[in-house]
C-alpha positions as CSV (number, residue, x, y, z in Angstrom):
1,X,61.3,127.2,85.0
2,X,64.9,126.9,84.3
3,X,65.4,125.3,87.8
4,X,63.1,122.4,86.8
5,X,65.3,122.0,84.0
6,X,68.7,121.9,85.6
7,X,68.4,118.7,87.4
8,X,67.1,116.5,84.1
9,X,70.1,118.5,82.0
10,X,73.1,117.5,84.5
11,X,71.2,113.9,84.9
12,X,71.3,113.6,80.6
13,X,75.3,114.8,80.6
14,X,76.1,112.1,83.2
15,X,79.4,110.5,81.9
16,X,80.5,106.5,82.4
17,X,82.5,105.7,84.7
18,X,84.9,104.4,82.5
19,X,84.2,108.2,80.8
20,X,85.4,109.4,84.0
21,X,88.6,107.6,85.1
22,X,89.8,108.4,81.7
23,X,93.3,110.5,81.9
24,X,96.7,110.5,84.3
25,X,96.2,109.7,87.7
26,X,98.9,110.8,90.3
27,X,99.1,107.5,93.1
28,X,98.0,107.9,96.6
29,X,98.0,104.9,98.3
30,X,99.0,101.1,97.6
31,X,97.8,99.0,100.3
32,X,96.7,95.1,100.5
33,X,94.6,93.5,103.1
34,X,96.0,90.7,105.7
35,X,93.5,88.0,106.6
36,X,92.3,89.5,110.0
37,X,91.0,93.1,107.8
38,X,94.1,95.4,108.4
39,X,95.7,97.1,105.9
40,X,99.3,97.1,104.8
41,X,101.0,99.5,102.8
42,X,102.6,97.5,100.1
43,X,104.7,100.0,99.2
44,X,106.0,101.9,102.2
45,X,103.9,105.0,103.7
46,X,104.2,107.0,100.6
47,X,104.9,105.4,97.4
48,X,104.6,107.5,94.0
49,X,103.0,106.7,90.8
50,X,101.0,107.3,88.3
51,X,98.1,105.5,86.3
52,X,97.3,106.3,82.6
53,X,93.8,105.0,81.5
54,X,93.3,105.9,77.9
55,X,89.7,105.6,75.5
56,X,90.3,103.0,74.3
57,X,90.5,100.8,77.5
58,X,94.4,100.3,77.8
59,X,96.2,101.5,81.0
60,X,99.5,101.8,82.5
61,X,100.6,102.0,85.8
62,X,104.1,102.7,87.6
63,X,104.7,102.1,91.1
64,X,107.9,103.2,93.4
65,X,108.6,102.9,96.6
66,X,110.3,106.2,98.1
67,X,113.8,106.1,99.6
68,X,115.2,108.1,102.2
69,X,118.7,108.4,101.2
70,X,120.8,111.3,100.9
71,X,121.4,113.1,97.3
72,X,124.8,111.7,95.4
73,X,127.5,114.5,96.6
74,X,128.7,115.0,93.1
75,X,125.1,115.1,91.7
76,X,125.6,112.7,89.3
77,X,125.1,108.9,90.1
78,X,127.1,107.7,87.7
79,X,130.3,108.9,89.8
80,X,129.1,107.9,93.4
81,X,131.4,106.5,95.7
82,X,130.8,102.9,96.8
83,X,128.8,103.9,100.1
84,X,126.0,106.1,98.0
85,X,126.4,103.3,95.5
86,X,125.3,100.9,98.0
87,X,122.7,103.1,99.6
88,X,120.9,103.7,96.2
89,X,120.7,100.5,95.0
């Protein structure tokens, strides 16, 4: 008997979709279509991110594109020389 009941229970506790996506999201992918069906990565191969979808319906996304440049040598950006400078920005 409790068998019967388990599918009808889980069916009654289904949750909205917009219950569901609810919470912080860590980015996979970003990528955009060009007219002949391929896609693009509009960010580079592996951007990072995040989306925040809250309740109450307002969201919040942040996109970056990942760089492959070496660490400032003194460990503080603020005192790079003009090459790392250059590099970072």
């Amino acid at each position: 008997m409790g068998l019967t009941l388990l599918p009808s229970a889980a069916f009654a506790q289904q949750k909205s979709l917009k219950e569901l996506l609810v919470g912080a999201w860590t980015l996979l992918l970003v990528d955009g279509k060009n007219a002949d069906g391929t896609q693009v990565p509009l960010y580079g191969p592996n951007p990072i991110g995040s989306l925040i979808f809250t309740s109450n319906g307002r969201f919040s996304v942040q996109v970056m594109r990942t760089i492959n440049r070496p660490p400032f040598a003194s460990n503080n950006r603020d005192t790079g020389t003009a090459e790392q400078n250059k590099a970072a920005v």
